[in-house]
PATORNU-33388 format. One record per residue (C-alpha): x, y, z; residue in three letters. Coordinates in steps of 0.05 Angstrom, whole numbers, padded with zeros to 5 digits, always signed. Each point is the difference from the previous one (the first is absolute). Layout:
N
XYZALA/...
% end
This chain:
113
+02275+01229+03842UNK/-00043-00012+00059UNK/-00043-00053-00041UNK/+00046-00053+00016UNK/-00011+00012+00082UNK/-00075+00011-00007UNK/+00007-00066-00037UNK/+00031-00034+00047UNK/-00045+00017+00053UNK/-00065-00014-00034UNK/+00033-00070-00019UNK/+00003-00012+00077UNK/-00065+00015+00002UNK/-00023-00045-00051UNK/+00031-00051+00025UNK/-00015+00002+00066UNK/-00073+00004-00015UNK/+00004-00055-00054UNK/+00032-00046+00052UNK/-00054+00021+00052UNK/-00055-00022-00051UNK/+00037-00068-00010UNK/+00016+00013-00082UNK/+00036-00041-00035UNK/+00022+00046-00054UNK/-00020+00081-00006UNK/-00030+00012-00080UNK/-00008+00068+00008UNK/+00006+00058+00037UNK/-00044+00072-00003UNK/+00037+00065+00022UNK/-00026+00063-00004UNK/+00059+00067+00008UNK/-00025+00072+00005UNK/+00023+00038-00054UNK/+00040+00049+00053UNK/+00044-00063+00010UNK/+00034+00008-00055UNK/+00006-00075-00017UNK/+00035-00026-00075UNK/-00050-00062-00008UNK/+00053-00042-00043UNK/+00055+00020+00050UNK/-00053-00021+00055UNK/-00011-00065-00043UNK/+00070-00023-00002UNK/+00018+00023+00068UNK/-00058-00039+00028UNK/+00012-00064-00049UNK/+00069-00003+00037UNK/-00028+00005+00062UNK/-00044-00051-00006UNK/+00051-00045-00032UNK/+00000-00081+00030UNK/-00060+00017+00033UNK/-00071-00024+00003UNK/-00017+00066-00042UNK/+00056-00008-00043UNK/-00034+00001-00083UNK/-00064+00047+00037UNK/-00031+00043-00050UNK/+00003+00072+00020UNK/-00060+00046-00004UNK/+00017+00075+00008UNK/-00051+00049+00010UNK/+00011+00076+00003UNK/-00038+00047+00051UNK/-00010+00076-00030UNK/+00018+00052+00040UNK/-00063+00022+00035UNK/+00002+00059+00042UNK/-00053+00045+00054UNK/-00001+00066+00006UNK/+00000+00023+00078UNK/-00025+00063-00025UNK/-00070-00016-00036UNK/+00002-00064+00020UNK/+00006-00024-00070UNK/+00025-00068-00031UNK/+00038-00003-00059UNK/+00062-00027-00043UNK/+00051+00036-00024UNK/+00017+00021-00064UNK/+00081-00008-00019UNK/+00040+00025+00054UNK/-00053+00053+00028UNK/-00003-00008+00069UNK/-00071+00057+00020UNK/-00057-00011-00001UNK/-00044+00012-00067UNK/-00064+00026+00033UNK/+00039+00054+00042UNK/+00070+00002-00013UNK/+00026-00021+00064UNK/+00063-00040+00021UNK/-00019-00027+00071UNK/-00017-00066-00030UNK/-00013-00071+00032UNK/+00013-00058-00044UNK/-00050-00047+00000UNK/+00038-00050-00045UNK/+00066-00018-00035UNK/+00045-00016+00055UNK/-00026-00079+00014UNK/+00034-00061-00010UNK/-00038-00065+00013UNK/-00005-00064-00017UNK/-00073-00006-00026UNK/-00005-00078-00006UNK/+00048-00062-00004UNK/-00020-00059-00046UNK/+00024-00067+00006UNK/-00007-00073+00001UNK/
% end
């Protein structure tokens, strides 16, 4: 269950930068995962709720966004996502992929008062 440490550490986050910008209270906060991070958004939910708990973000709405899986081909150079678990390319069949997304985590905004 690793959703309860990535929690914790974007709650730092948030609240570091929500005391920076002198808020009052956090309303909301915007996260986008990559899909390769495997994250349970309701586990993520709670896990961050409790983090957050007798906080200045404590009550926050929570907005979860998804990244696909997007993926490069060093081969032909080609950009694409991937389809299930099929890791080559679909132009030439290769496996020496790069990914070009679905491993971030980040904290797109922080709304507050």
């Amino acid at each position: 269950m690793h959703e309860l440490r990535i929690a914790e550490d974007l709650s730092e986050i948030v609240l570091e930068a929500a005391t920076n910008e002198k808020l009052r209270k956090v309303t909301k906060v915007n996260i986008t995962f990559g899909e390769l991070v495997q994250i349970v958004p309701d586990i993520f939910e709670t896990a961050f709720t409790e983090s957050v708990r007798g906080t200045l973000a404590e009550g926050s709405k929570l907005d979860i966004e998804i990244v696909k899986v997007k993926m490069k081909c060093k081969n032909c150079d080609k950009e694409f996502r991937i389809s299930g678990n099929i890791f080559a390319c679909r132009y030439c069949g290769s496996t020496d992929l790069e990914i070009v997304n679905g491993k971030e985590i980040f904290i797109k905004s922080i709304e507050g008062e």
